[in-house]
C-alpha positions as CSV (number, residue, x, y, z in Angstrom):
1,X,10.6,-4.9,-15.3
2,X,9.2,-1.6,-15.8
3,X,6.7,-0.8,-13.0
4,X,4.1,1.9,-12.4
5,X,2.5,2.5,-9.0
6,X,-0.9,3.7,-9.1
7,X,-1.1,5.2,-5.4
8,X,1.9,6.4,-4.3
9,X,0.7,6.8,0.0
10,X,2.5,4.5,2.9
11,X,2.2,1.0,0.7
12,X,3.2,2.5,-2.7
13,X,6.4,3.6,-1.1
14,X,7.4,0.3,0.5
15,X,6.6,-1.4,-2.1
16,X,9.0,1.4,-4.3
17,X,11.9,0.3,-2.1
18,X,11.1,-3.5,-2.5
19,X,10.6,-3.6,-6.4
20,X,14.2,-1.2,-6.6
21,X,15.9,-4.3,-4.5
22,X,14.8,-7.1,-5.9
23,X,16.3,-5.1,-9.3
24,X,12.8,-3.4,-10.8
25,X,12.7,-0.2,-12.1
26,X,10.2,2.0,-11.2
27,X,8.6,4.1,-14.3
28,X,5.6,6.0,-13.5
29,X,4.0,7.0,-10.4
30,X,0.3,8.1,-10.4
31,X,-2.0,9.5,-7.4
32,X,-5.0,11.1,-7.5
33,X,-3.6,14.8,-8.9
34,X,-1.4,12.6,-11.5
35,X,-4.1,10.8,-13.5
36,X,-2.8,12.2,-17.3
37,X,0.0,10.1,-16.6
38,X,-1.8,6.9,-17.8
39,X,-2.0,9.1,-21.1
40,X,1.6,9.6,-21.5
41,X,4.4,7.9,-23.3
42,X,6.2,7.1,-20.3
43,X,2.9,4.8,-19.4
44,X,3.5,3.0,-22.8
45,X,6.7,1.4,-21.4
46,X,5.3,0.1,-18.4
47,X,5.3,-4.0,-18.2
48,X,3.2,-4.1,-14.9
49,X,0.9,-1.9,-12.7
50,X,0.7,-2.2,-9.1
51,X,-2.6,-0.6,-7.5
52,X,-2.7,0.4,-3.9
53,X,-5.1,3.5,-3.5
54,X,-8.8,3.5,-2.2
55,X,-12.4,1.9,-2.6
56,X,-13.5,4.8,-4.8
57,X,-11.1,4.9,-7.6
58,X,-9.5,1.2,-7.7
59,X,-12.1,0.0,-10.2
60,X,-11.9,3.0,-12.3
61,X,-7.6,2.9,-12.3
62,X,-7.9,-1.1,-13.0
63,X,-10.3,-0.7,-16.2
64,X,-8.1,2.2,-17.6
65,X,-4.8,-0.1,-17.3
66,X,-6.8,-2.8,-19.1
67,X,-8.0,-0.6,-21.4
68,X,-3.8,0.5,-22.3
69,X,-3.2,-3.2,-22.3
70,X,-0.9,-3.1,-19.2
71,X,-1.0,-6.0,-17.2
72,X,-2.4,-4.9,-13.2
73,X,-1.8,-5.7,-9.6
74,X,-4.6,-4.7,-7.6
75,X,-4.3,-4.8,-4.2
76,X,-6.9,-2.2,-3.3
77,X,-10.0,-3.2,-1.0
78,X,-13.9,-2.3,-0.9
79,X,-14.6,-2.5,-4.4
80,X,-15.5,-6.3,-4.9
81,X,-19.2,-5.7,-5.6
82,X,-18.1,-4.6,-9.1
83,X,-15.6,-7.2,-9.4
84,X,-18.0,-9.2,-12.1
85,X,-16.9,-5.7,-14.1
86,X,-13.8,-6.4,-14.5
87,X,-14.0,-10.1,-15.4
88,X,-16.0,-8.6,-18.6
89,X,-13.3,-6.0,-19.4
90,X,-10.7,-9.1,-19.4
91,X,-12.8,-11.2,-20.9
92,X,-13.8,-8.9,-23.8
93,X,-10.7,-6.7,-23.9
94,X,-7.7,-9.3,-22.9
95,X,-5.0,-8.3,-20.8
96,X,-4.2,-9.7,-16.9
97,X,-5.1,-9.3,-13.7
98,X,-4.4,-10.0,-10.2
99,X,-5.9,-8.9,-7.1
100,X,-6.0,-10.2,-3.6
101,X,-7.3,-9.1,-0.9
102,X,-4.1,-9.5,0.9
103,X,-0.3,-10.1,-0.6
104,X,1.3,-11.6,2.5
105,X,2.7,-14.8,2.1
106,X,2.2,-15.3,5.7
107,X,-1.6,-14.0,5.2
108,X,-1.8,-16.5,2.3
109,X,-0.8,-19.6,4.5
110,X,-2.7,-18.5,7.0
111,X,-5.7,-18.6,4.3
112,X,-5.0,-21.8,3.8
113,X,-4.8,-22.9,7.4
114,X,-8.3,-21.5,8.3
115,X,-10.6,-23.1,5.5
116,X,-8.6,-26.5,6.8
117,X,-9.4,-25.5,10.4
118,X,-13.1,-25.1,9.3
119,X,-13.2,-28.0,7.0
120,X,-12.4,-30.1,10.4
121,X,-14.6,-28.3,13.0
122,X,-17.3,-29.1,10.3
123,X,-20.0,-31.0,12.1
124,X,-18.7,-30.0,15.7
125,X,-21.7,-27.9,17.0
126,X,-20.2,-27.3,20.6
127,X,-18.2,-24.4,19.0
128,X,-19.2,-21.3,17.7
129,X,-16.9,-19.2,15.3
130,X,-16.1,-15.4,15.0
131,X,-13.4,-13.0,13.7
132,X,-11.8,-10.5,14.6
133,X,-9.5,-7.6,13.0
134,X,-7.7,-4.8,14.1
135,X,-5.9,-2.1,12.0
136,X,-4.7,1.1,12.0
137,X,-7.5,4.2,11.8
138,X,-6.5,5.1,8.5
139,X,-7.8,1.9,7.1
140,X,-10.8,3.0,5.0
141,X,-12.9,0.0,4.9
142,X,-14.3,-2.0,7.4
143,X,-14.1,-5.2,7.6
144,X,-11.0,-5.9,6.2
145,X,-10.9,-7.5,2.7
146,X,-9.0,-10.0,4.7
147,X,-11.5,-10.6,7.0
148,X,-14.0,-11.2,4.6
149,X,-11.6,-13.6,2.9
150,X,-11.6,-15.6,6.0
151,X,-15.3,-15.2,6.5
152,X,-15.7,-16.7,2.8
153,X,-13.6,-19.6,3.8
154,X,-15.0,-20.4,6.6
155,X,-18.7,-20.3,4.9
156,X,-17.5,-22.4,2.4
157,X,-16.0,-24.9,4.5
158,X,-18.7,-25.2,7.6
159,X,-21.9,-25.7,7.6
160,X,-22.8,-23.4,10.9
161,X,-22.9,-20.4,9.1
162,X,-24.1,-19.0,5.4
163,X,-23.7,-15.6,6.1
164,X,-21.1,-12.9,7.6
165,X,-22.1,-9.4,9.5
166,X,-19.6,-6.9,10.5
167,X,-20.9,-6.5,14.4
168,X,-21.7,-8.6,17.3
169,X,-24.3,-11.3,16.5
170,X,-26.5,-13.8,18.4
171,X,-27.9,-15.4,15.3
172,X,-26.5,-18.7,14.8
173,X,-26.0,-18.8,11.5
174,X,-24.5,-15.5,11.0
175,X,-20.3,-15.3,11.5
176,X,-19.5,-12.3,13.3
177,X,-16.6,-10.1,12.2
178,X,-15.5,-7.3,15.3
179,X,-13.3,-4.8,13.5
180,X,-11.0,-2.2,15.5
181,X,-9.5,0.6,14.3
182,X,-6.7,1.4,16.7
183,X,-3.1,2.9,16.0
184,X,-0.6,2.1,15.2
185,X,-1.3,-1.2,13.8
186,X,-0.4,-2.9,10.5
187,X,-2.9,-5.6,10.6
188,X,-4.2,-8.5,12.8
189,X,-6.6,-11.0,12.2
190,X,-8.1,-13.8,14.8
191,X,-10.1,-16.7,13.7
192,X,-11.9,-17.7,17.0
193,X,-13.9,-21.0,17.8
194,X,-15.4,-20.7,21.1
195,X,-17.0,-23.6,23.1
196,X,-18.1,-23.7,27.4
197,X,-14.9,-25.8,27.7
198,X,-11.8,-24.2,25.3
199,X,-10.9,-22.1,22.8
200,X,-9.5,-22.7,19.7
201,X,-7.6,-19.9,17.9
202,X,-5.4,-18.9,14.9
203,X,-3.7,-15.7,14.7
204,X,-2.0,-13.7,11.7
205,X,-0.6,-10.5,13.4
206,X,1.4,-8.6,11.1
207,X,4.7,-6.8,12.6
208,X,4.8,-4.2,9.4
209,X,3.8,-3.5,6.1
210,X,7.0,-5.2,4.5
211,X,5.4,-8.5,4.0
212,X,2.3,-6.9,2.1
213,X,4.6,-5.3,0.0
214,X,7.0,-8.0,-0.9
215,X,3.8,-10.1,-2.0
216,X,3.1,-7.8,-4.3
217,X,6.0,-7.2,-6.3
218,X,6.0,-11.0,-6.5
219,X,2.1,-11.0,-7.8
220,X,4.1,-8.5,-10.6
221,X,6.9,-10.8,-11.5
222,X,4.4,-13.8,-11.7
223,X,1.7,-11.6,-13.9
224,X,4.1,-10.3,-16.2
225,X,3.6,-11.6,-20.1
226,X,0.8,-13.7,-18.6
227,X,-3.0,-13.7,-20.1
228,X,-5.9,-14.0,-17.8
229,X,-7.0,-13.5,-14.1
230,X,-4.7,-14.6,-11.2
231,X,-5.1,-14.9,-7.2
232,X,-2.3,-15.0,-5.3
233,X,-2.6,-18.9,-5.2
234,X,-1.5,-19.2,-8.6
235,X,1.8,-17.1,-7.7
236,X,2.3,-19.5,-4.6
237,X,1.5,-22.3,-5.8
238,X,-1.2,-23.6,-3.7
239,X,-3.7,-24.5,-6.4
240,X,-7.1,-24.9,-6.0
């Protein structure tokens, strides 16, 4: 495939060296002072674009590959709230999109695992359930998308709590998310339940940014001559 990377920083370059090894060419590479590249002819040849840049230009770099009918790969975070934006430009427009709020396979299972733990401490009031995530202080956003992904899952799958806040709570039906920035750090996340008598923990700590990376030029091969919008389930597998 023919690949553009829209953010060319720490991930764009990984991911660069992963897409050339698994046999990918790479065609186009845009940043912020490189934006008149989506204009050119060597943009026309691109089969799939892979966004990694920040919460203030993601939505507008997503709509304009939609707009030139090239398929995306968004893996940029802090932009949800206009999410419902993109839907309509797919719906009304075509074309295919991906995002996730993390590509790691690892991350993915890991998803998995905690809507099952919550699903079975459902009902099991002697525990009490928080998050925490630490990453590197270049990290933009706060929490995590992954964080929030865990939060939604373990909203949707547990009854204690209908809401998530990004600080140390007493309310009981708020899930508390502690984020640290420390570095360096790729990425860890801890989902905690917390009685007088145990603990109960899973923990995704990521050793480097290879993993991310990897899951993303996969997201590309799987989007590629595809119509619609895609999570990284549908690339793993998983269902619903």
């Amino acid at each position: 495939m023919n690949i553009a990377l829209v953010g060319y920083g720490k991930m764009g370059k990984i991911i660069e060296q992963i897409a050339l090894e698994r046999g990918h060419q790479i065609s186009a590479k845009i940043d912020i002072d490189t934006l008149s590249t989506f204009n050119s002819e060597t943009f026309s040849t691109v089969d799939v674009a892979i966004e990694f840049t920040s919460p203030h230009t993601a939505l507008q770099n997503i709509l304009t590959c939609i707009e030139l009918s090239t398929p995306v790969v968004c893996g940029s975070t802090g932009w949800l709230a206009d999410l419902s934006v993109v839907e309509d430009k797919i719906s009304t427009k075509g074309g295919s999109f991906l995002y996730s709020s993390n590509f790691s396979i690892g991350v993915n299972i890991f998803f998995e695992v905690n809507k099952k733990l919550a699903q079975l401490m459902n009902g099991i009031p002697q525990y009490d359930v928080s998050i925490r995530e630490v990453h590197h202080t270049q990290k933009k956003d706060a929490p995590s998308g992954t964080a929030i992904t865990l939060a939604e899952g373990v909203i949707e799958n547990n009854n204690a709590k209908n809401s998530w806040v990004n600080h140390e709570s007493d309310v009981k039906n708020e899930l508390q998310i502690v984020s640290e920035r420390i570095d360096p750090f790729p990425g860890l996340h801890e989902v905690k339940y917390s009685s007088s008598i145990d603990d109960i923990i899973i923990t995704h700590n990521a050793h480097n940014r290879n993993g991310f990376a990897l899951g993303a030029v996969m997201a590309a091969e799987f989007i590629h001559n595809k119509k619609g919008i895609f999570t990284m389930k549908d690339v793993l597998g998983f269902g619903n």
